[in-house]
C-alpha positions in Angstrom: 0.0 0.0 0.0 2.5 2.5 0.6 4.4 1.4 -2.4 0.8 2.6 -4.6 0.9 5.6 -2.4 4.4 6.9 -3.0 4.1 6.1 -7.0 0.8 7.9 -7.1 2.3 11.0 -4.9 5.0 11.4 -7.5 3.0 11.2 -10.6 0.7 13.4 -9.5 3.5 15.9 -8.4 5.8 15.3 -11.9 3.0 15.1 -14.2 1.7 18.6 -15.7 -1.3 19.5 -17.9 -0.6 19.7 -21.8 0.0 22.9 -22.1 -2.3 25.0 -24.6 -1.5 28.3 -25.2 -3.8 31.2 -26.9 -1.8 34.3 -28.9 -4.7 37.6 -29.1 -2.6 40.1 -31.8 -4.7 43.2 -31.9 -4.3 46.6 -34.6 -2.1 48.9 -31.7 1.1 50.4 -32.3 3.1 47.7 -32.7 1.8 47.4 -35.9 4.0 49.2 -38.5 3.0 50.9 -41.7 5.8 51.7 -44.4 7.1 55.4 -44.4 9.0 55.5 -47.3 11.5 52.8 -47.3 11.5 52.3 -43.9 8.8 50.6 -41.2 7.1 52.6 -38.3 5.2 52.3 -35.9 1.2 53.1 -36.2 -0.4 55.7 -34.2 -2.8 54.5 -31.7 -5.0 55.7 -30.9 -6.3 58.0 -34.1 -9.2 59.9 -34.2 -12.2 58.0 -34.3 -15.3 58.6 -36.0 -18.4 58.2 -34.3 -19.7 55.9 -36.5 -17.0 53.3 -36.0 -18.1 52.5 -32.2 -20.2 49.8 -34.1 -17.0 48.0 -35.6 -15.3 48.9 -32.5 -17.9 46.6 -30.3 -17.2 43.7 -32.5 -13.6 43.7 -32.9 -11.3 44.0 -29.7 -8.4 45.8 -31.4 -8.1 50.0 -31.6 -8.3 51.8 -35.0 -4.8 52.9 -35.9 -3.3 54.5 -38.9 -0.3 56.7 -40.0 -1.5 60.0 -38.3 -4.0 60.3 -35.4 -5.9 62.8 -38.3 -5.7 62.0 -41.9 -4.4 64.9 -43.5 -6.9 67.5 -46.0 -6.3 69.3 -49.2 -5.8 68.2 -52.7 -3.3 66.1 -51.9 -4.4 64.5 -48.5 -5.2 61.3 -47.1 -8.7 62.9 -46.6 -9.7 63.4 -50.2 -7.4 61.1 -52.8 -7.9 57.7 -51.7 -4.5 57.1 -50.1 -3.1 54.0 -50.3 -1.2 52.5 -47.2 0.7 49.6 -46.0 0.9 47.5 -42.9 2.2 45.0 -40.9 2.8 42.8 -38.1 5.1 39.7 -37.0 4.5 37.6 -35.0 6.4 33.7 -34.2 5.2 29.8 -33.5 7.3 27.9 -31.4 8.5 24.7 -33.0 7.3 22.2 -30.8 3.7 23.3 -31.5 1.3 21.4 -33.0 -2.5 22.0 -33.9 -1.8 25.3 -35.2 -5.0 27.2 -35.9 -6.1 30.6 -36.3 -8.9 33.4 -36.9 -8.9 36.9 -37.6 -11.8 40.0 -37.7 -10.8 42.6 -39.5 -12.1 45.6 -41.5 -10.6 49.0 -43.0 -11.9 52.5 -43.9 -12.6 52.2 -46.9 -11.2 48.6 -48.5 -8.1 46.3 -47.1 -6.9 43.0 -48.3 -4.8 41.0 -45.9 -2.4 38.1 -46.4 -0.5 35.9 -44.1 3.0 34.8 -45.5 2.3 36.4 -48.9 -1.0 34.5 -49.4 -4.5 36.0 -49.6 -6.6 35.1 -46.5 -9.3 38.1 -46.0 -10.2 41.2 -48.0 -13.2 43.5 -47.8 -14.6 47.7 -48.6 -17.3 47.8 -46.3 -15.5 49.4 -43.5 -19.1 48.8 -41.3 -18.9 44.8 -41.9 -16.7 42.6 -40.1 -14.6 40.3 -42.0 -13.8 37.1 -40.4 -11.7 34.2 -41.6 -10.0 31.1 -40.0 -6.0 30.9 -41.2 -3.0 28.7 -40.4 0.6 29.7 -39.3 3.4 28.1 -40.2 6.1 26.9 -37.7 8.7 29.8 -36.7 8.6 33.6 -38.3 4.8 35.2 -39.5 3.5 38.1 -41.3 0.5 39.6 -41.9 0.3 42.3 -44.7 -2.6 44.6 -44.6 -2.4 46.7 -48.0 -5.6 49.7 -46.8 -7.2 52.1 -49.3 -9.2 55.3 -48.0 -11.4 56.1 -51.2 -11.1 60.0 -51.6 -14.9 62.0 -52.6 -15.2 64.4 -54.8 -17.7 66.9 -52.8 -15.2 70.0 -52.1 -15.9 69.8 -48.3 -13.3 66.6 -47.7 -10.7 69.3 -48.9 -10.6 71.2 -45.7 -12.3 68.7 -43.0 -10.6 65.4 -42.5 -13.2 64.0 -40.1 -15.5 63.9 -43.0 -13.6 61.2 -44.7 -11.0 59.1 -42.3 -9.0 56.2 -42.7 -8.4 53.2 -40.2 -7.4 49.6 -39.6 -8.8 47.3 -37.3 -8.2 43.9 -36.4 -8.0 40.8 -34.0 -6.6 37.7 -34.8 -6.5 34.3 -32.1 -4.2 31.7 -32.4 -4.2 28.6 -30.6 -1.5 25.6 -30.6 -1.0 22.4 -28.5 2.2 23.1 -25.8 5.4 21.6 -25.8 5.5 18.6 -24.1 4.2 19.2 -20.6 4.8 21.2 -17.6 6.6 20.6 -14.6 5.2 22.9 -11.8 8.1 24.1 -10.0 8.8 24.6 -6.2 8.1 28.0 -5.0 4.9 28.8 -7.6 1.4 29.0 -7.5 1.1 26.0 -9.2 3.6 23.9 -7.5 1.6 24.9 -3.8 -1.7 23.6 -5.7 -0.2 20.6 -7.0 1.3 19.4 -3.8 -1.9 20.0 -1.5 -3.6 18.2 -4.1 -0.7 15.2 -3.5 -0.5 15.2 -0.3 -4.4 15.1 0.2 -5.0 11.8 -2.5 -2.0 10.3 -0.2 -4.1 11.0 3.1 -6.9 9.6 1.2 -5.8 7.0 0.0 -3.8 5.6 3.0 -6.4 5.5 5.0 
C-alpha cells in the first residue's frame, strides 16, 4: 500500500497538464505601416469617427493608422484615396502542434490581408466585419494589410478630415497544443496547488 501511495504522490506531483497556449494580436502600435523605405510604428490611438463604435464593439483591437488625423487638401489622405501599408510579425514555437487561427478585420474604406504572402481576407465595407479562420506556419509570420481610403469628390473633404477618415482594425487568435508538458516548480502557484492536491490523495488513500 505505501508502495501505490508513494508512485501515485509522484505522478501526480511530476505530471503537468498539456499545455495550450492562446496568442490575441490586436491593430495597436506595434503594428507598422511603411514610411518610405523604412517601417514605423502606427499611431494608436487616431481619431475615431463616431460611426466606427459599431465596428469597434465587434472587434477587440483599436483603430490605428499613420496620423491620429488624416491629412486635408488636394493632396491628403482625406480626399485622394490614399493607399497604405501594414504589418505585423509575430512567431510559432517549434514544438507546436494543432496550429490554428482566426482573424476580424475591417478598414476604412477597403483592405486586403495576407499571411506569409498569401490571400486570406479582403473586404470595402468598413461597417462589416470580416472574419476568416488561417493557419501559421512553424517559426517567423506576417500579416500584410495593403488599406485604401477612397477620396470623394464633394469639395468639403478638402478642408475637413473627419469627414472622410481612414483606419485599420483587427483581432486575430491563435491557438497551438504546448510543448510537451509542464513541470510545476517549487516556490509557484502551481507547484503549492499541486502538492496540497498530492498530499491530500496520499491522506486519502492511506487511509
Amino acid at each position: 500500500m505505501k508502495t501505490i501511495n508513494i508512485t501515485i504522490l509522484m505522478a501526480i506531483l511530476v505530471t503537468g497538464a498539456a499545455l495550450a497556449t492562446t496568442v490575441d494580436i490586436k491593430s495597436d502600435s506595434n503594428t507598422q505601416f511603411k514610411n518610405g523605405s523604412n517601417w514605423v510604428n502606427s499611431v494608436d490611438p487616431i481619431w475615431n469617427h463616431p460611426s466606427w463604435a459599431v465596428i469597434t464593439a465587434q472587434i477587440p483591437g483599436d483603430w490605428i493608422y499613420t496620423a491620429y488625423e488624416v491629412s486635408p487638401g488636394v493632396n491628403g489622405e482625406a480626399y485622394n484615396g490614399a493607399t497604405n501599408d501594414f504589418q505585423r510579425a509575430f512567431e510559432i514555437p517549434e514544438c507546436a502542434t494543432n496550429i490554428k487561427g482566426t482573424i476580424d478585420v475591417t478598414a476604412d474604406n477597403q483592405f486586403d490581408a495576407k499571411l506569409n504572402g498569401n490571400e486570406v481576407v479582403s473586404g470595402n465595407d468598413w461597417g462589416t466585419k470580416y472574419s476568416q479562420s488561417f493557419t501559421p506556419q512553424i517559426g517567423p509570420n506576417t500579416f500584410d494589410f495593403n488599406v485604401i481610403n477612397w477620396g470623394k469628390d464633394q469639395g468639403y473633404f478638402l478642408t475637413d478630415p473627419e469627414q472622410n477618415p481612414g483606419g485599420l482594425i483587427y483581432d486575430a487568435k491563435i491557438s497551438y497544443d504546448g510543448c510537451g508538458r509542464e513541470v510545476p516548480e517549487f516556490g509557484t502557484v502551481a507547484a503549492l496547488i499541486a502538492l496540497a492536491g498530492a498530499v491530500a490523495a496520499f491522506l486519502i488513500i492511506r487511509k
